[in-house]
Structures are given as C-alpha cells and as structure tokens.
N, C-alpha and C positions, 0 to 999 in steps of 0.2 A: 434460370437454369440451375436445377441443382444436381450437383456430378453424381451423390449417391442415390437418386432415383431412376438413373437411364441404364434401360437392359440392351436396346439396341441402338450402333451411331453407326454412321456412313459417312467417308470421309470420302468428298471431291477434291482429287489432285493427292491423295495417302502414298503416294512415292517421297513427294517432298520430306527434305530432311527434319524440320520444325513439324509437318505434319504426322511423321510416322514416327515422331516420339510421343505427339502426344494419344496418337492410333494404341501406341503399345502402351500406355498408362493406362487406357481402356480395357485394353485385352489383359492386362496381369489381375485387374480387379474382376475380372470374370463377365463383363460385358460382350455383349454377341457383336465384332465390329467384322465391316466389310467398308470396299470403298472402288472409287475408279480412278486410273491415272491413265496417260496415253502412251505409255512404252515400261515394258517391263524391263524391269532392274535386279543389279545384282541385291537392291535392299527390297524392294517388291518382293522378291523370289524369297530371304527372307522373312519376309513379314508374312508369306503365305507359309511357310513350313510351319510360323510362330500359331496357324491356327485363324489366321484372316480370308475373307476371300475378298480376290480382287479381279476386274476384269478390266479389258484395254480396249475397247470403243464405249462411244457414247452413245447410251442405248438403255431408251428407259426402263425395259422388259428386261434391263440386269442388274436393277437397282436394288435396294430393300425396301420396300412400300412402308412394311411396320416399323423401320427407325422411330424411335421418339426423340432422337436431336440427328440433326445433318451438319457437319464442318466443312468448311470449302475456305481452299488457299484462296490470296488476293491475286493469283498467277492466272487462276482461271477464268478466260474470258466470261462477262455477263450473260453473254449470247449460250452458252456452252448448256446443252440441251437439259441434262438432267438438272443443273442447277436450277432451270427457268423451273420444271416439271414443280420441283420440293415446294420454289417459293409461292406457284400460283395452285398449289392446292396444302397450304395453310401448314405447312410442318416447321419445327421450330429451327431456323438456317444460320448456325453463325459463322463468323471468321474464327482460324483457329486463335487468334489475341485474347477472341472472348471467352474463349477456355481456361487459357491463361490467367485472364483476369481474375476468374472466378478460383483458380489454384491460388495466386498469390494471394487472394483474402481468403482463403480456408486455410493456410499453410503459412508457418513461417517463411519468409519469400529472400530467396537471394538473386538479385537479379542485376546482370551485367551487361551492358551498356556501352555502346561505342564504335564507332566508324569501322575501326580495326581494333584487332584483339578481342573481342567479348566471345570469339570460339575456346581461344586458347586459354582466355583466362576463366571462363566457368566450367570450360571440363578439368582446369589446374583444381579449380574448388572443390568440385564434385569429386574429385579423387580423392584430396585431402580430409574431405570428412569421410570417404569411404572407406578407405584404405588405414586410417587410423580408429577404425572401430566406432566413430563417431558418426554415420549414416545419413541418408539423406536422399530424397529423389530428385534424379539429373534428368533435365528436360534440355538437350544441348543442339544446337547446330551443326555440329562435325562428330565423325565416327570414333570414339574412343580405342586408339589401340589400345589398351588395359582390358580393356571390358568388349571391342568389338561391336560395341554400341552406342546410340544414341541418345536411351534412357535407360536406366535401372531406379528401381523404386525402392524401401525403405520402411521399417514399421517406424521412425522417427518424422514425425511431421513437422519435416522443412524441406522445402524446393530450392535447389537449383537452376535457374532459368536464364537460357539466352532471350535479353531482349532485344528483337530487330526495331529498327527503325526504318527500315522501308513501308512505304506507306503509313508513318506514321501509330503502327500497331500497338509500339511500347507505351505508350501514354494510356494505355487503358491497366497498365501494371500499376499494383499497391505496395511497393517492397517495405523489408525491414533492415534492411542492407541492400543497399544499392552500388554496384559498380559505373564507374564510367571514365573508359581508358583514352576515349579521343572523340575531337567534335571538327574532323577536318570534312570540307565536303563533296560531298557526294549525293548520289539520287539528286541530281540538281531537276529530273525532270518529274518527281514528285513535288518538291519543294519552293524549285524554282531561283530562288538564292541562297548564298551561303548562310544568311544572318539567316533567312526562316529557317536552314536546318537547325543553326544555336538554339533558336528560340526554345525547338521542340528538343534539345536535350534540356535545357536551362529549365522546360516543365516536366521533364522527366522525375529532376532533383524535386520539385516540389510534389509529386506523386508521393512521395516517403511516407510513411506509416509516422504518427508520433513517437519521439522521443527515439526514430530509426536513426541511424549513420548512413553517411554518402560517402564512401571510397573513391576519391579520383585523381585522376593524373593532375600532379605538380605542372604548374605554368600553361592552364589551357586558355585559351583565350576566352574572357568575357568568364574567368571560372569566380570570379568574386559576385555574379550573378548565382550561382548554384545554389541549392537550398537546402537544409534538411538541419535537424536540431543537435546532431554532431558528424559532423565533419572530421576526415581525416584524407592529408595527401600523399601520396607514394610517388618516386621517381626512381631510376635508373642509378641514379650518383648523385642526385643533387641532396647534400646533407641540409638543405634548407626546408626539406619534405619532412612529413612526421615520420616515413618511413623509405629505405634508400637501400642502395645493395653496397656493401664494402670488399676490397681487397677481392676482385673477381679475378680469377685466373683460367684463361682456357686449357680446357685439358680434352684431349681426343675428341676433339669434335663435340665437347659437351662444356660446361665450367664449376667450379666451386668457388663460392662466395659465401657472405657475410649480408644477415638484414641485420640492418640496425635501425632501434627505435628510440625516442626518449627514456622511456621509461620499461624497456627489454633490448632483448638481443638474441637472435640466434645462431650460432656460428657454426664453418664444417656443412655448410646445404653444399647438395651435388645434385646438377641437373644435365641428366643424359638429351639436351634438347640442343641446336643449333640454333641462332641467333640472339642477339645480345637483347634487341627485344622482348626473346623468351625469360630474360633474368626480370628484366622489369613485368614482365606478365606475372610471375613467381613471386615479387617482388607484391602485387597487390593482392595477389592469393593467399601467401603468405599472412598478411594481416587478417583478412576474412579469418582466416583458421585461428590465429591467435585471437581475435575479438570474440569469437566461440568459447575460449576457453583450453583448446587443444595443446596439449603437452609440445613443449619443444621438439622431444624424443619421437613424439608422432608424426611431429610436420615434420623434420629431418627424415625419417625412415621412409615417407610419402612421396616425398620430392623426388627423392636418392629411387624410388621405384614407377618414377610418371614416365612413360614410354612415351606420349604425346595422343596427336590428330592426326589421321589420317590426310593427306593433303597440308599439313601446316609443318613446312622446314620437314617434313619426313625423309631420310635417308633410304634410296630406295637403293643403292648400291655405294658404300663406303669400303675402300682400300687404298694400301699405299700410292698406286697408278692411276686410282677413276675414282673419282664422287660423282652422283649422281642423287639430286636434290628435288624432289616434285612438290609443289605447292601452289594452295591456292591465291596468289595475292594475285587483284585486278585490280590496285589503287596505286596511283603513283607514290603513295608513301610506304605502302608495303610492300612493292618492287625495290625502293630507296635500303630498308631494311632487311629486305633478302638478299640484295648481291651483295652491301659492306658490311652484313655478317661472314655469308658465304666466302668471300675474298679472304674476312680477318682469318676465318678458322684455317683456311686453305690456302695462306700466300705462297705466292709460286706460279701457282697453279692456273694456266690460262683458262678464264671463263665465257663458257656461252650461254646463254639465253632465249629458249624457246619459248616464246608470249602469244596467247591466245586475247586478243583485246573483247572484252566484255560490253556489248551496248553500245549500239553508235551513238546515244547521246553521250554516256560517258568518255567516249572516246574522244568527242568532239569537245565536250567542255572541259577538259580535263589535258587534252593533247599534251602542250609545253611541260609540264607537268611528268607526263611518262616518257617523253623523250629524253630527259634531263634523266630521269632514274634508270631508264634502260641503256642510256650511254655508258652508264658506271662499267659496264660489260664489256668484255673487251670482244664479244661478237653479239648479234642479233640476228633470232631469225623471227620472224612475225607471221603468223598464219592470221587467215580473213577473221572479222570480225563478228564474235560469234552472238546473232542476235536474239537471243533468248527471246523476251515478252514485244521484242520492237519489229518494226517495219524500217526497210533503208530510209535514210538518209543523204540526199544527193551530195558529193562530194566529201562523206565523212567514210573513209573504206582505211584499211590499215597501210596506205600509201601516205595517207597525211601525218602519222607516226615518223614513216620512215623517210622524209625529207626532213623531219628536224633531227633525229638522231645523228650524232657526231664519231658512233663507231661504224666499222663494218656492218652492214643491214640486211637481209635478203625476207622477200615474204614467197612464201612457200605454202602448199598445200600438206594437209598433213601426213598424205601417201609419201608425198614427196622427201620429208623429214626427214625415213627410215631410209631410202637411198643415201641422201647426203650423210648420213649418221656412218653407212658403212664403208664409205670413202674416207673420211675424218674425223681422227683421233681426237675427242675433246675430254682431257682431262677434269674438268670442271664443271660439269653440267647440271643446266636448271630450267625443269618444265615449270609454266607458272600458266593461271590464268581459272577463271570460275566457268567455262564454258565445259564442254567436251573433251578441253584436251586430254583429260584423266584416262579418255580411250587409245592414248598413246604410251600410256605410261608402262603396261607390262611387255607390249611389243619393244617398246626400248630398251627397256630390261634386261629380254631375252637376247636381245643382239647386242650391248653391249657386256652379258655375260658369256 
C-alpha cells in the first residue's frame, strides 16, 4: 500500500470516529474518497459537506467500483454485503490499523496507548504542538473542541495517533514515541484474560522504532516488562516518576499546577479541564512536548488554551446551582475517576449518575468493579445495556449492576430520564457511558436550562 499512489478509497463503516479521520486525511490530500455507514450522523453530515459521498444501505450498485484501496472497520460484520463484493473480486481490502501502520512508518509517529486516557491524552498532544506553532497531524478518537475535529493535518511530518487496542490493531504501530497510560482490563472477550491483554501492550512497547522513547504511567503492573531504548515515567504526585505534577490547586472547576522534572521544570500550567486525571493526562503530554523541544512558554500558553473532548469530563452546564458533566467513561476505573473528581471540584453538591452500561460481556466481567465506582454516587440511575457489536446474554441485563450497588439505584428507560429529570432538582449531574446516551445529552440540557 502506498498512500501517495491512491486517487480513489472507500471506507466500509466512514461514520466511525478512527475511520473518518483517517477518510479526512484522504480527502485533504485530494483523494476522491466516498464510503457506507448504516445511520447518518451529526459527523457523517459533516464529512459529506467536507466533499465525501456517503450512503446508508448496503448496496453494491452504491459503491465505488474504481477504488484502488477499500478500509473497513473491524465493527463491520464479515457477512456485510459490500465488504464480501471488494474481497471476492480482487480489490486491495484493509483494516483501517493498516493505514495507520503504513503512516507511522512514513511519518514521525506519536502514538498513545492505553485502556483509558489515550483520547485525552493525544488530542492534549496534538494541541500542544499545534497551538505552539510546532505542527503536526492528529489522527484522534474524540472530537476536538479546539478544532471541532478529529483530524487536522500539517506540512510537518509527524502524526499523532490514537492507538486502539481492541482487536488488537495497535500492534501493527511503529512509533517513535509511544504513550501508554494504563493496562487495566478490558475487551476481555477479544482477549480473553487479563495477562493476554498485558501481553499485547507489553508488545506494544516493543513495537518502538530504534533509539524511540516509551512514555508511561508510573507503577503499572508488570511495567518493568516494557520495552523501548529510553524510557521515561509520569504520574499524578508520585515524585518517584521522572515526571509528576506539583503544588495542584483547584480553581473553578479547572487547576493550576507544577511539572516537575529532574532535569526541568515548568511552573504556572493552567488547565481549564475537570478531573484530577486530566492533570496526570497533561502531566504525560506535557513531556511529549518537552521531549520535542517546545518552549516552556509554548506548553504554558497551550495548556492555559486546551478546551478538551467532546464527551471527556465536558461541562455541558456549569453554575453556582447545577453542574452538569457528560462523559464518555464505560470502565469501572473511569467512572472511579469521574465522580471523586466531580465530587472534589463540587463538594456539597449532591451527585447523580446516569450510566449507560456498554456490552454485556463487559458488564458481566467487569460488574463488582462498577458497582463499587458507581456507588461513589450518592444516586444511580442505570439505563439497559447498550449492545453495540454483541448479542444478549442470558442473565447479564443492567439488573445485575443494580443489586450490587450500595446507593440509591433505579434503571430507567431513556424517555423515562427526562420525566424524572423534571420532577428532581439534581444539583450535580453526570451522564456517562460509550453507547447512545450522547442522544440525551442536548434534551437535558435544554430542560435543565
């Protein structure tokens, strides 16, 4: 595959958030791209004003015949007609990883890694070298509010790239910088056990380019397995990391703090972001941008201007009387981290919790786990479990959540939400969850403005 010889691609499944950045990496280079997804979207609807065409059955007679490369997510069933059409009449078919692949060896490659945080922390990157004049292209997972997007590109050739680890994709990455901010598990039903998910970040690390760096979290387990020819660690407060935040203080629902390094320092950062999480995500970006070379003065003025992700701790309503917090977290450690931020910034303040549980296997392997982080709440309401790529599972429904939970519980439909919402006053509120629920988020909005 070489990216500078293809005039036309076809992306199966170009809704997808990984896919329709790399659809629009296409289209900025002047590539003729078109593709099919099965429900048009608010990013669909952009990508077609951006000059794409797209259509929403599956239907070979709407394909492009002339492509000379086809992408297709791993989302999309095998069976899924046009895909079958591409493969058995010889057109060249790949996942979009092997795109990827093929950018991180053309391209200086910064690629970020990890259970949770690899949205927050490569669009923190991708600002920092963009916003300080130092350039680069963002290939990201989450919607940049800065930019309103998922990728922007760069006449500097270096990439920013979220790598997933579902289905194992990232292991076809060559970075030169590599992040990786956590290795708790998940996708147990790709991988099957916890240690197999290790394994395949633990080969991640050895994926590194010579004489690259591995950026990753202080005290991860099995992290003295990691690899790469220099190493560097980041944590939260732990001054035993090469790099650490100091002297944090919250201020308006955002903090100012202190990295500090061995061998630098840069003091006075201000991050308009909620959760203390987001200091340690800042906390690894930070480095990145220093390891480049970038001015103190840069990464300060960068930081002080990172608006966030869309869905990540976003502030969909903040005032004296009501917060109103939407985010994507579907891991029992990122529910853990969005309510005892939420709480810290906001003590007082009675908090609820609206959770959309993502995948009845996750749900099921993972239960004790988000019952324990969803109790942190001092209410719960749980809507059904939303089954993306799965089929039920008997006995795994978001009932099994709510007999471990130890606060007040109720599962609810999501019509239902908007009634109870307009009977009761909740001071502290937080939609969470990677399904659908995002389609609640501006009706709640509007009624509780």
């Amino acid at each position: 595959m070489d990216l500078n010889n293809i005039q036309r691609v076809y992306f199966i499944g170009i809704g997808g958030i990984g896919m329709s950045a790399i659809a629009r990496f296409f289209n900025e280079k002047g590539v003729k791209v078109s593709g099919y997804d099965r429900t048009a979207t608010a990013l669909t609807r952009q990508l077609e004003a951006e000059g794409m065409q797209i259509h929403y059955t599956d239907d070979v007679n709407a394909i492009d015949k002339d492509a000379n490369l086809v992408v297709y997510t791993p989302a999309i069933p095998a069976t899924q007609t046009e895909l079958q059409w591409y493969r058995n009449n010889g057109y060249e078919v790949v996942k979009r990883s092997d795109v990827l692949q093929e950018i991180t060896r053309a391209l200086f490659a910064i690629t970020v890694a990890g259970t949770h945080g690899k949205t927050t922390v490569s669009t923190m990157i991708a600002h920092l070298l963009t916003a300080s004049g130092y350039g680069c292209n963002a290939f990201l997972g989450g919607i940049s509010v800065n930019y309103d997007r998922n990728f922007w590109s760069s006449g500097r050739q270096v990439a920013v790239i979220e790598a997933d680890e579902y289905d194992r994709s990232f292991l076809k990455l060559s970075p030169d910088i590599a992040v990786l901010t956590a290795m708790d598990a998940d996708h147990l039903d790709i991988y099957g056990t916890a240690e197999a998910m290790e394994e395949a970040f633990i080969q991640y690390t050895h994926n590194i380019k010579p004489n690259g760096t591995l950026i990753a979290k202080f005290g991860l387990h099995r992290g003295n397995e990691l690899k790469a020819d220099n190493k560097l660690l980041y944590s939260l407060q732990n001054d035993a990391a090469d790099a650490y935040a100091a002297n944090i203080r919250m201020i308006n629902g955002g903090y100012e703090f202190d990295v500090m390094h061995k061998d630098w320092m840069i003091d006075n950062l201000h991050l308009q972001l909620g959760g203390m999480h987001n200091v340690e995500n800042a906390v690894a970006a930070i480095t990145v941008a220093h390891l480049l070379g970038i001015s103190a003065e840069g990464i300060r003025a960068a930081v002080a201007s990172f608006k966030g992700i869309k869905r990540r701790f976003e502030y969909i309503i903040k005032n004296d009387h009501q917060v109103y917090i939407d985010d994507y977290a579907h891991h029992p450690e990122e529910l853990r981290a969005l309510i005892t931020s939420a709480k810290a910034l906001f003590p007082g303040k009675k908090c609820t919790v609206i959770f959309q549980p993502h995948l009845f296997t996750r749900t099921r392997d993972l239960a004790d786990g988000f019952a324990e982080s969803l109790s942190l709440a001092d209410d719960v309401i749980l809507l059904p479990i939303y089954p993306a790529r799965e089929l039920p599972i008997e006995g795994v429904t978001s009932e099994l959540l709510a007999k471990r939970i130890t606060v007040p519980v109720q599962i609810m439909q999501k019509e239902e939400v908007l009634d109870w919402l307009k009977k009761n006053h909740v001071p502290l509120l937080i939609t969470a969850g990677a399904g659908d629920i995002d389609q609640l988020k501006d009706p709640i909005s509007h009624l509780l403005k």
